[in-house]
VEXRO-75746 format. One line per 2 residues: number of its first residue (from 1); their letters; for each residue x, y, z of N, C-alpha, C. Coordinates in Angstrom, 1 decimal, padded with zeros to 4 digits. Layout:
<pts>
NUM	a	X:Y:Z:X:Y:Z:X:Y:Z | ...
</pts>
This chain:
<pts>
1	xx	-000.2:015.8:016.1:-000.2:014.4:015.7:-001.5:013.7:015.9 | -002.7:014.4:016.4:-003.7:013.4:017.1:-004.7:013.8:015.6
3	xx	-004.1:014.4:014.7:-004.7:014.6:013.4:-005.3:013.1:012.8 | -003.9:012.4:012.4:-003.7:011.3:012.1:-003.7:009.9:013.6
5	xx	-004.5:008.7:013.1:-004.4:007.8:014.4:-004.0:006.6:013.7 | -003.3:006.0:014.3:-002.6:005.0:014.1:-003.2:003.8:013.5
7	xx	-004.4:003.9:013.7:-005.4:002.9:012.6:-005.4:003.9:010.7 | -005.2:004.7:011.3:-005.2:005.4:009.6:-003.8:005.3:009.0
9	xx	-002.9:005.3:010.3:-001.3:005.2:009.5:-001.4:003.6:009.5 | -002.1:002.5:009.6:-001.8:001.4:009.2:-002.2:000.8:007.9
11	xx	-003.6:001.6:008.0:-004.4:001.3:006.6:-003.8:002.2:005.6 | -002.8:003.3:006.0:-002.5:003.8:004.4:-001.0:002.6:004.3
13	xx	-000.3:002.5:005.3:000.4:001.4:005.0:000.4:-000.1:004.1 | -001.1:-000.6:004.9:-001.6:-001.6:004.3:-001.7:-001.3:002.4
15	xx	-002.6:000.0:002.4:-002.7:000.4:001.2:-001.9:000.4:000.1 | -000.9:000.9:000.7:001.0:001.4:-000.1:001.1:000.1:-000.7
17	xx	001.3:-000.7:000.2:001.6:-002.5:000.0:000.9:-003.1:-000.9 | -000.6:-003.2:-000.8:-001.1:-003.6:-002.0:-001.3:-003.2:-003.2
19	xx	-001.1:-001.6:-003.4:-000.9:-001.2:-004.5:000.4:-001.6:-005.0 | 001.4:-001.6:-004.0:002.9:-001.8:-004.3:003.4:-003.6:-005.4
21	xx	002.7:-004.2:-004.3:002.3:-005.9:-004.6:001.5:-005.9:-006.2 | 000.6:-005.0:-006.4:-000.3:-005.3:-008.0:000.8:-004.8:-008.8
23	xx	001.3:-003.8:-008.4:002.5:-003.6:-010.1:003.4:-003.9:-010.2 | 003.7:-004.7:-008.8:004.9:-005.6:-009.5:004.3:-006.5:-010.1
25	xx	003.5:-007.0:-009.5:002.4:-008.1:-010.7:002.5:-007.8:-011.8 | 001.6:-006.6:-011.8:001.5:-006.4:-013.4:003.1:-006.5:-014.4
27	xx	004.3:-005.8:-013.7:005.3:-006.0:-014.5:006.1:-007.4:-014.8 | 005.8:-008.3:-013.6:005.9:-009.4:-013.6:005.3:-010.1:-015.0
29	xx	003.9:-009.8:-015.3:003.2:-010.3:-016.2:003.9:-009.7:-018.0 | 004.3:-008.9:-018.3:004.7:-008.3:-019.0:005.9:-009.2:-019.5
31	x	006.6:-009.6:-018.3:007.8:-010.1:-018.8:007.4:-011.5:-019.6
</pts>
């Protein structure tokens, strides 16, 4: 487990999220 640190499991979290947040955008825009 000391592979991964908990500043890296937050920033891929953070990451997930904002990728997650732009395509709903994007599909949002579509409609």
């Amino acid at each position: 487990m000391s592979d991964i640190t908990l500043l890296q499991w937050i920033g891929l979290g953070l990451g997930i999220g904002i990728a997650y947040a732009a395509i709903r955008a994007v599909f949002r825009r579509k409609d």
